[in-house]
FIVOLUM-806232 format. One record per residue (C-alpha): residue in three letters; x, y, z. Coordinates in steps of 0.5 Angstrom, whole numbers, plus 2048, in hexadecimal, padded with zeros to 3 digits. Each point is the difference from the previous one (the first is absolute). Layout:
SERO | tordren | xx | yy | zz
SERO | ALA | X | Y | Z
...
END
This chain:
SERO | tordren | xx | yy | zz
SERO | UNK | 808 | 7FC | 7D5
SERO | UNK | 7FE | 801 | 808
SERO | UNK | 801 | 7FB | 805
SERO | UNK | 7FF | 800 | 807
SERO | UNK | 804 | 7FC | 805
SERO | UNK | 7FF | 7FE | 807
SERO | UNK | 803 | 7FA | 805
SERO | UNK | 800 | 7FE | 806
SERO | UNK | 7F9 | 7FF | 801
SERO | UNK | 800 | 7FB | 806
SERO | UNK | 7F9 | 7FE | 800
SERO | UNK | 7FF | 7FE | 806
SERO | UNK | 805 | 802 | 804
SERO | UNK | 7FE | 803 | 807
SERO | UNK | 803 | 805 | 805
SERO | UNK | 801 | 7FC | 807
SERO | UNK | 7F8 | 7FF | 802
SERO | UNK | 7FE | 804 | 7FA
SERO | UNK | 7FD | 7FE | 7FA
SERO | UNK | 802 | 805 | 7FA
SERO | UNK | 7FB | 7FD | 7FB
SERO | UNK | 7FB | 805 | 800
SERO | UNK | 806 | 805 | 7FF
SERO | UNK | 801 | 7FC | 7FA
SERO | UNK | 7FA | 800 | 7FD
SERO | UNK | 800 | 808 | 800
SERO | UNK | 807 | 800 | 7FE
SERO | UNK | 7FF | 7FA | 7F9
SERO | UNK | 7FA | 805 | 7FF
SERO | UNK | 804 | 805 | 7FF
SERO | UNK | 806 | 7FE | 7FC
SERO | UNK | 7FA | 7FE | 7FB
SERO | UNK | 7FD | 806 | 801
SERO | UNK | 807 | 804 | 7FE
SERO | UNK | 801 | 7FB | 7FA
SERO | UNK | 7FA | 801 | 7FD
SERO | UNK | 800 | 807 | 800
SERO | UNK | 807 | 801 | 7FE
SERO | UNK | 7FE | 7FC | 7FB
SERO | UNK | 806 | 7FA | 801
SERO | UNK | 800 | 7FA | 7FB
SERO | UNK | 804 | 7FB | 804
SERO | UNK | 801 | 7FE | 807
SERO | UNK | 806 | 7FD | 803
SERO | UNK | 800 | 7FE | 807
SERO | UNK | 807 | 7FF | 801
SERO | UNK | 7FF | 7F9 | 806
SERO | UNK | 7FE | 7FF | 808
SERO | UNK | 7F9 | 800 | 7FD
SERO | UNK | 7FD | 7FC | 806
SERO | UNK | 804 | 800 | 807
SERO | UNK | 800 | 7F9 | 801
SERO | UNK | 801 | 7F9 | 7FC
SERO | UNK | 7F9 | 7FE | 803
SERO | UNK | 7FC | 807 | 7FF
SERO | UNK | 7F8 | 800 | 804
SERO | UNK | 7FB | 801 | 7FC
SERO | UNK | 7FE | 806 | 800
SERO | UNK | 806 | 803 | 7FE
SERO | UNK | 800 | 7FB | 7FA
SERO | UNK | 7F9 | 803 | 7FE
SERO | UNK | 803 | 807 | 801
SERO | UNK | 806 | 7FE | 7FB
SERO | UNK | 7FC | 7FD | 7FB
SERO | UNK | 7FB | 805 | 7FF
SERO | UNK | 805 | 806 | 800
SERO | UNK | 804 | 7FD | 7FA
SERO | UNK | 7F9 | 7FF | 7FC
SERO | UNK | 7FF | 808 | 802
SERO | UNK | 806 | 802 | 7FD
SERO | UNK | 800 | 7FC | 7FA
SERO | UNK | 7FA | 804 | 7FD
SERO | UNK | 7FB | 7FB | 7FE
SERO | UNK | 807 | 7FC | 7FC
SERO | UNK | 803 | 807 | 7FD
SERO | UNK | 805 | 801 | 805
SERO | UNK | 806 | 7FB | 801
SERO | UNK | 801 | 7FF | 807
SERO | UNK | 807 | 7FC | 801
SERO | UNK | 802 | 7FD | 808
SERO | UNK | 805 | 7FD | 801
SERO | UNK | 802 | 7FC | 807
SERO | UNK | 804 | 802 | 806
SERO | UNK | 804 | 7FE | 805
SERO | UNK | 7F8 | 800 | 805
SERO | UNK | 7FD | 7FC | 7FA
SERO | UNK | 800 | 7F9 | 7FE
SERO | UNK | 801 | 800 | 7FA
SERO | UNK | 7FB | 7FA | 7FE
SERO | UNK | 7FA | 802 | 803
SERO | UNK | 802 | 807 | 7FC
SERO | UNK | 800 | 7FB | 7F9
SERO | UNK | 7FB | 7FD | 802
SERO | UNK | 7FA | 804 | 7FD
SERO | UNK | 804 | 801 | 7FA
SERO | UNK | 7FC | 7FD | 7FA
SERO | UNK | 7F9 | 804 | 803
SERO | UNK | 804 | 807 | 802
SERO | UNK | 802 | 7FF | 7F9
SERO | UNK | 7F9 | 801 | 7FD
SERO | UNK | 7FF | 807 | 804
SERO | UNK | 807 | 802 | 7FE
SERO | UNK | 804 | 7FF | 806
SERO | UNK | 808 | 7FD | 7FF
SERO | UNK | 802 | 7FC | 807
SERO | UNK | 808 | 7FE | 800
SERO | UNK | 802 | 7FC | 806
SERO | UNK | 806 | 7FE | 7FD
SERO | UNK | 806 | 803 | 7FD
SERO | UNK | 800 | 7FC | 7FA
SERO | UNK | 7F9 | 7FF | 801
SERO | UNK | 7FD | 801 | 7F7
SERO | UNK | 7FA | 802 | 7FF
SERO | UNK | 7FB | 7FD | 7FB
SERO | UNK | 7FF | 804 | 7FA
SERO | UNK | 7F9 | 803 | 801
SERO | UNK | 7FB | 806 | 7FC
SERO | UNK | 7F9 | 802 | 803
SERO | UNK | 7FB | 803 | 7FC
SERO | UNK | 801 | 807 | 803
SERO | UNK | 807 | 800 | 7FC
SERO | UNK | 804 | 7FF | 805
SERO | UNK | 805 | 7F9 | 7FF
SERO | UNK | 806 | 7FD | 801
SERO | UNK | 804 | 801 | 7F9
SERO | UNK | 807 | 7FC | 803
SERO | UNK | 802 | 7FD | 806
SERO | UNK | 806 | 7FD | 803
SERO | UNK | 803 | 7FD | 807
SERO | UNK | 7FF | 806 | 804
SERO | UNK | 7FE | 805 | 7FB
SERO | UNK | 7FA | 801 | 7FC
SERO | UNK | 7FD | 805 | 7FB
SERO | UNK | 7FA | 804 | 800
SERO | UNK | 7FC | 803 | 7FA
SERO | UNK | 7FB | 804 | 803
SERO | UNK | 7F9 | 803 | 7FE
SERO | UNK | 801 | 806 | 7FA
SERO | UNK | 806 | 803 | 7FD
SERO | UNK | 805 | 7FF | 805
SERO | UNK | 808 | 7FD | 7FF
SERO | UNK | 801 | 7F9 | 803
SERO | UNK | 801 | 800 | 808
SERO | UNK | 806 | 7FB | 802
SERO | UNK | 800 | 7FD | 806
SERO | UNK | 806 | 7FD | 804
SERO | UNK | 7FE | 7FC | 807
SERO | UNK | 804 | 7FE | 805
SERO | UNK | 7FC | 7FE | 805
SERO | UNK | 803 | 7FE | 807
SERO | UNK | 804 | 7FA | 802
SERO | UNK | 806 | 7FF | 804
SERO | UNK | 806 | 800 | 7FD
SERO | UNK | 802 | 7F8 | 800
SERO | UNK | 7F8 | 800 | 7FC
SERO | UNK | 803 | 806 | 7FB
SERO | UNK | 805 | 7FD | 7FF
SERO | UNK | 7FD | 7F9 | 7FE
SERO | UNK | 7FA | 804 | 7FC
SERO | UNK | 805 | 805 | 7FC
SERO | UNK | 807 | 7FD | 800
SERO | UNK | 801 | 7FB | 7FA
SERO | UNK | 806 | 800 | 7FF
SERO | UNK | 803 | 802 | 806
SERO | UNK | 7FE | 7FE | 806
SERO | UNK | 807 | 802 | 804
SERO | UNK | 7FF | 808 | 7FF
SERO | UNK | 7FE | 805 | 804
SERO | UNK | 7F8 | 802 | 800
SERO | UNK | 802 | 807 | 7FE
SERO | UNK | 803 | 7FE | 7FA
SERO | UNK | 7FA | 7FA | 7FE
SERO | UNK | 7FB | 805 | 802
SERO | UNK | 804 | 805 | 7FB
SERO | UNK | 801 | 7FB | 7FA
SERO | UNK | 7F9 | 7FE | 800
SERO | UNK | 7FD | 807 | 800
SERO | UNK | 805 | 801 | 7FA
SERO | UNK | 7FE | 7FA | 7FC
SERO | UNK | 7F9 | 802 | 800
SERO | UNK | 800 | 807 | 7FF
SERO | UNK | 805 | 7FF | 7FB
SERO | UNK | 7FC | 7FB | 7FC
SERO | UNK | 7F9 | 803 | 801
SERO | UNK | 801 | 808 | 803
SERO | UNK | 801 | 803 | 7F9
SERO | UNK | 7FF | 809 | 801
SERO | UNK | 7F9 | 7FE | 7FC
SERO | UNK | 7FD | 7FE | 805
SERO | UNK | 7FF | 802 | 809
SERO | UNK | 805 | 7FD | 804
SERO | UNK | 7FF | 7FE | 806
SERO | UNK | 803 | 7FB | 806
SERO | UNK | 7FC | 7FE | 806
SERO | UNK | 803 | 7FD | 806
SERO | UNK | 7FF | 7FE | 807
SERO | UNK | 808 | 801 | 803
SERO | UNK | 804 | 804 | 805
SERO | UNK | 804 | 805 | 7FB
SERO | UNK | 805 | 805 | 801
SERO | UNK | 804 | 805 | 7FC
SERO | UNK | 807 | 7FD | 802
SERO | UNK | 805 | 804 | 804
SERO | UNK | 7FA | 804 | 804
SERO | UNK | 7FE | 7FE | 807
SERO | UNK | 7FA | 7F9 | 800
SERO | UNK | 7FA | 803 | 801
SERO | UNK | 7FC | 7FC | 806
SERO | UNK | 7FB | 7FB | 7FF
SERO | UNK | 7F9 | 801 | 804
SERO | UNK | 7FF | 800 | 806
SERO | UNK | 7FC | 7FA | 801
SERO | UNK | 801 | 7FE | 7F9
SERO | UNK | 803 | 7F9 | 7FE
SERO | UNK | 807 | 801 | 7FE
SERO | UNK | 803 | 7FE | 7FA
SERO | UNK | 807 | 801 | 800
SERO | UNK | 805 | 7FA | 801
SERO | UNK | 7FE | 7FC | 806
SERO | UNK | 7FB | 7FB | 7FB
SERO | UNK | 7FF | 805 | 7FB
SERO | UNK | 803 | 804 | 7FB
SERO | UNK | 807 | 806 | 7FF
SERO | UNK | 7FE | 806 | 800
SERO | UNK | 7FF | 802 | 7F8
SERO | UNK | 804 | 807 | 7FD
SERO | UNK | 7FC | 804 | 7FC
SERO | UNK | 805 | 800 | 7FB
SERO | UNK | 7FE | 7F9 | 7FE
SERO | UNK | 7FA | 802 | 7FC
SERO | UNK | 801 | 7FF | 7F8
SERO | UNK | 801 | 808 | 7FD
SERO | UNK | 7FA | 7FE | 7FB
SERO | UNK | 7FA | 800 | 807
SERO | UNK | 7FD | 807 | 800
SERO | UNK | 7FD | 7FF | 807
SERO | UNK | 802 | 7FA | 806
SERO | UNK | 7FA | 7FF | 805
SERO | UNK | 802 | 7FE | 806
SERO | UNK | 7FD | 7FD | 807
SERO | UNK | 802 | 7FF | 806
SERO | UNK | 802 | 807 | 804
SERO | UNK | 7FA | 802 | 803
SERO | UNK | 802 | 808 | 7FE
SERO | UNK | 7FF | 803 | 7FA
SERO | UNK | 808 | 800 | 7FD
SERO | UNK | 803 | 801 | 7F9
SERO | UNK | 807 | 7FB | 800
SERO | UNK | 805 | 804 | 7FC
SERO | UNK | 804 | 7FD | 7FC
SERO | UNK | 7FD | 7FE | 7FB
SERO | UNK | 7FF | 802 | 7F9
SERO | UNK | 7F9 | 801 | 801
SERO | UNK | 7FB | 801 | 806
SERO | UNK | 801 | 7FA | 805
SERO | UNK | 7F9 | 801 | 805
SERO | UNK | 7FE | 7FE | 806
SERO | UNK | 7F9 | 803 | 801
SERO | UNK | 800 | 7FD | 807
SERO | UNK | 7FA | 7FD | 804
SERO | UNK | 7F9 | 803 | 7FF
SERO | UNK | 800 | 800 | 807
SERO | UNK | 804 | 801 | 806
SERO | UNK | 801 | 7FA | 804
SERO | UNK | 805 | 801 | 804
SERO | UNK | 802 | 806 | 805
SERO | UNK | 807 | 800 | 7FC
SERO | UNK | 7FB | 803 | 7FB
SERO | UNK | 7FD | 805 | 805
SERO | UNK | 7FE | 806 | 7FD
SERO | UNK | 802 | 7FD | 7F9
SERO | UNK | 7FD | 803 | 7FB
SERO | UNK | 7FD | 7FB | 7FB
SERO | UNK | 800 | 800 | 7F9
SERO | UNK | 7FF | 7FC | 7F7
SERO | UNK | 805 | 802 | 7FB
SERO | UNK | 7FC | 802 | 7F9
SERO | UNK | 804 | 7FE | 7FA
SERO | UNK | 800 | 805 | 7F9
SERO | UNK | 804 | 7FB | 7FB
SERO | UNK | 801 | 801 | 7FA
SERO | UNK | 805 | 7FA | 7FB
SERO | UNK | 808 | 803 | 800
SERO | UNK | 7FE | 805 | 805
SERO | UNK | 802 | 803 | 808
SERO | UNK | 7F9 | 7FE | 803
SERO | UNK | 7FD | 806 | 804
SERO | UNK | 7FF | 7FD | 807
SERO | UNK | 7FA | 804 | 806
SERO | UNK | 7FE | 7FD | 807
SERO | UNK | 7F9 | 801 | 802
SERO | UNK | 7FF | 800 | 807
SERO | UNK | 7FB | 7FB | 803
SERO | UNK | 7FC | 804 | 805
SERO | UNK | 7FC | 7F9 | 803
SERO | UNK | 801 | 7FD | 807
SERO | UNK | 802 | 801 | 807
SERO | UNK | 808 | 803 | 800
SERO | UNK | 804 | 7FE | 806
SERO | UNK | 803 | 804 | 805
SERO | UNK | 805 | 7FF | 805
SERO | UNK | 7FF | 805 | 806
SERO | UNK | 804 | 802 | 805
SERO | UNK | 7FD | 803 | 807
SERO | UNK | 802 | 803 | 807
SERO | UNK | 7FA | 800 | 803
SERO | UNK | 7F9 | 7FC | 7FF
SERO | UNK | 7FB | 806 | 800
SERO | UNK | 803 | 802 | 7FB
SERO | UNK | 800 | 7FA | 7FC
SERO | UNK | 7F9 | 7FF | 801
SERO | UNK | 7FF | 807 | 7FD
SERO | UNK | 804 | 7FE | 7F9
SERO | UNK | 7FD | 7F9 | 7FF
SERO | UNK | 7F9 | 804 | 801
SERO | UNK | 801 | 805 | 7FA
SERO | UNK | 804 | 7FA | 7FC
SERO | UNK | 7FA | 7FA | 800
SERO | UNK | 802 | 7FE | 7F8
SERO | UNK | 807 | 7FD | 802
SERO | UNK | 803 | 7FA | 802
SERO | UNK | 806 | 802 | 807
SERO | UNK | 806 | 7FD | 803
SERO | UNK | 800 | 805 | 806
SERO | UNK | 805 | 801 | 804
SERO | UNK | 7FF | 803 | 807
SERO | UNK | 806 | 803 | 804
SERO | UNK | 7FF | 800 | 808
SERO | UNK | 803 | 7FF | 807
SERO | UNK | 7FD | 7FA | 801
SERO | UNK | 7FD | 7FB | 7FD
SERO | UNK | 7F8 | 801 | 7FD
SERO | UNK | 7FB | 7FE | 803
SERO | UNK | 7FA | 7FC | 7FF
SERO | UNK | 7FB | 804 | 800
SERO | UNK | 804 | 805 | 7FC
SERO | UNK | 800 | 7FB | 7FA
SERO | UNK | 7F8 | 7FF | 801
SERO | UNK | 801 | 808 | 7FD
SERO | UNK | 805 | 800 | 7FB
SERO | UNK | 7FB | 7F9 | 7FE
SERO | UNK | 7F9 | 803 | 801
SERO | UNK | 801 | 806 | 7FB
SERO | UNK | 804 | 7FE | 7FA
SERO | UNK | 7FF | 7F9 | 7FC
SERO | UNK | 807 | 7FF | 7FC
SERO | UNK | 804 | 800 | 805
SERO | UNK | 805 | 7FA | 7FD
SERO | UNK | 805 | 800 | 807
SERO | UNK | 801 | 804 | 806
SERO | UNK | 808 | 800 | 802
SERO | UNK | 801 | 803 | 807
SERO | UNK | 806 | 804 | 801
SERO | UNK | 803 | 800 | 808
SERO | UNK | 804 | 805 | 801
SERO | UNK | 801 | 7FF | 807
SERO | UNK | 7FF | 7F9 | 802
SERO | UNK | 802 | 7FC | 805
SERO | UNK | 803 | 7FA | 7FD
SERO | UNK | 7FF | 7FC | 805
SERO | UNK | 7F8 | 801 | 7FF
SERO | UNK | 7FB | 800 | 7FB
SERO | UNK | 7F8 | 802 | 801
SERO | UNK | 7FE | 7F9 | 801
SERO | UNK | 807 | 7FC | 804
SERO | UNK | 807 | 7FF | 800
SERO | UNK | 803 | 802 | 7FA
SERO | UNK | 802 | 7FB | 7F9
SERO | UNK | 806 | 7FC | 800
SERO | UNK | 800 | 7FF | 7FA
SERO | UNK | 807 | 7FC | 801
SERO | UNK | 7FA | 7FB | 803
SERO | UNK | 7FE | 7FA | 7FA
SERO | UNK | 7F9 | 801 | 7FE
SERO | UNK | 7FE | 7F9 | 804
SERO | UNK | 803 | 804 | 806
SERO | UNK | 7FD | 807 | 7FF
SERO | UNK | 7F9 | 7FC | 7FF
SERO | UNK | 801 | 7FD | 807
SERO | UNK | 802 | 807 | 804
SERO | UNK | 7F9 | 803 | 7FB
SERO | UNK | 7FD | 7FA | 804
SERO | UNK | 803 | 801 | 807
SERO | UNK | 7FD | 807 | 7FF
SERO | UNK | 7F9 | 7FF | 7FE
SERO | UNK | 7FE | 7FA | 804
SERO | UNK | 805 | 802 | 806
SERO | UNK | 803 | 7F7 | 7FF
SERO | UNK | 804 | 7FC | 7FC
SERO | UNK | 7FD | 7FE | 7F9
SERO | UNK | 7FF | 7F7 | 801
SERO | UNK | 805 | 7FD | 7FB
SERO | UNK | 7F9 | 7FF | 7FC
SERO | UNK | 7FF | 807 | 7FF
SERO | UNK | 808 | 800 | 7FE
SERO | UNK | 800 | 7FB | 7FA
SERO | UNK | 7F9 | 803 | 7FE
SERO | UNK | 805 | 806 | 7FF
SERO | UNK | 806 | 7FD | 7FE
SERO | UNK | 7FC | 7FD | 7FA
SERO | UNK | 7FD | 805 | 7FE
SERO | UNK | 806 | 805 | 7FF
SERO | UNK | 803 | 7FA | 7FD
SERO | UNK | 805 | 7FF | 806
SERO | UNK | 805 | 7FA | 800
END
């Protein structure tokens, strides 16, 4: 069996002013693309499907019709599972209808998942809290999925710790998979889990979570998870979250973050992105390939010392988006941005880098004193603009809307 996973899709998602949508679309486009012609039989989108609890619309239309697409007409199972960006409600939601095209939404982790066939062949034969088995259309073995969708840890515990809310969330996490894999995950069949968790090979250093990204780690959400708490019996575990494409050691088999599709960070500058295809067979080592996804804008971050020849990258460089930095004696003038501006459409932030400034000065007035209170800096912005003190009106109007006591 040949499966295709990918994560970490964050539909909606914008890049400052930006909106990605289109990119996107270009991107989704290709992933169906890549699973048709690599004849994949099941898709796994391993959590952050949407970016936010409350999707836009045009960002729910582009979801719904790429899961259709990548279903092949009921054929091809597609199994997505809620992450840390998604509610996991909406995610349910559409559940007895996206069954009839063969995709399997699982917001909870022990969410179950109603028994269901299609006449295409494709059914649901077993399923379980938090795990479902799929027959698929033709002669293939049966695939097994464990889903662990993402919830906090308080959450975790209450959905997984029957009988021991007291131990650690590794230790539930690891009782859970194990009970399941035990009673379901026999070598008859293709193994998997699914889940949407920060995990480690324990002893080695904490890889970072994304810049940008909503952090999952202790304060409000869940310990890191070790790669040694996978059951033996799960041939392949996909993962989501990190936006990089990395495999986590230490588990008995291959335990995958496919990583955004985009790069939606400069953290993730110049990343190249990429979805994992899966050969499986029952009671063997699965084989693993990465296939690089070539849709989108990358982002850049660059560094200059002088404006003429920034302008000149950014005129032989237009299909990117930029974080530029221009080094220079003295602060970058108005008319200079205007040129940076007039040739090149993506550039995301301009930070200027003094090298010889008078701290005392700054292009427009008297340097910040960041020691000042925001109601304070808001009176010296004033003074300067308008040449006299802002009324007490002017004052609370601010006040107010900063939320100042």
């Amino acid at each position: 069996m040949r499966i295709l996973h990918t994560s970490d899709w964050h539909l909606g998602k914008r890049l400052e002013s930006f909106s990605r949508l289109e990119e996107q679309k270009e991107v989704l486009n290709e992933i169906c693309t890549i699973a048709d012609k690599e004849n994949a039989e099941a898709i796994v989108v391993a959590g952050d499907l949407f970016d936010t609890f409350n999707p836009s619309t045009e960002a729910v239309d582009l979801f719904y019709k790429s899961l259709k697409r990548l279903t092949n007409n009921g054929h091809r199972p597609v199994i997505a599972i809620a992450g840390n960006h998604d509610s996991p409600d909406r995610i349910e939601a559409p559940d007895p209808l996206a069954r009839e095209c063969g995709i399997i939404f699982a917001g909870f982790p022990n969410s179950k998942v109603s028994p269901f066939s299609l006449e295409s062949g494709l059914q649901i034969s077993r399923s379980d809290l938090g795990f479902l088995e799929i027959r698929l259309p033709g002669d293939h073995p049966p695939l097994r999925v464990v889903t662990t969708p993402y919830a906090n840890e308080l959450r975790l515990k209450t959905f997984l710790a029957h009988d021991n809310k007291e131990a650690s969330l590794r230790q539930v996490l690891r009782d859970s998979w194990q009970a399941t894999a035990d009673k379901y995950c026999d070598d008859k069949g293709i193994n998997l889990l699914i889940t949407h968790l920060f995990m480690m090979q324990e002893g080695t250093k904490m890889p970072e979570e994304p810049e940008d990204e909503k952090p999952i780690l202790y304060v409000g959400g869940a310990q890191p998870i070790f790669s040694s708490d996978i059951p033996e019996n799960i041939q392949y575990t996909a993962l989501g979250h990190l936006h990089r494409y990395q495999e986590v050691k230490g588990a008995n088999g291959p335990a995958v973050y496919t990583g955004s599709p985009l790069a939606y960070s400069f953290a993730e500058a110049n990343q190249q992105k990429y979805v994992s295809l899966i050969d499986a067979e029952p009671g063997k080592p699965v084989s693993t390939r990465q296939i690089e996804l070539k849709s989108g804008r990358r982002l850049l971050r660059k560094r200059f010392e002088d404006i003429d020849q920034a302008i000149r990258w950014l005129t032989e460089n237009q299909k990117v988006y930029v974080e530029l930095t221009l080094v220079s004696d003295t602060y970058l003038k108005t008319e200079d941005r205007k040129r940076i501006y007039s040739v090149h459409d993506g550039i995301v932030t301009i930070i200027p880098e003094v090298t010889n400034s008078n701290p005392d000065e700054t292009p427009d007035g008297p340097a910040i004193d960041m020691e000042k209170s925001m109601p304070e800096l808001f009176e010296d912005f004033f003074i300067h603009h308008k040449g006299q003190q802002p009324n007490e009106r002017i004052k609370e109007l601010f006040k107010e809307i900063i939320g100042a006591p």
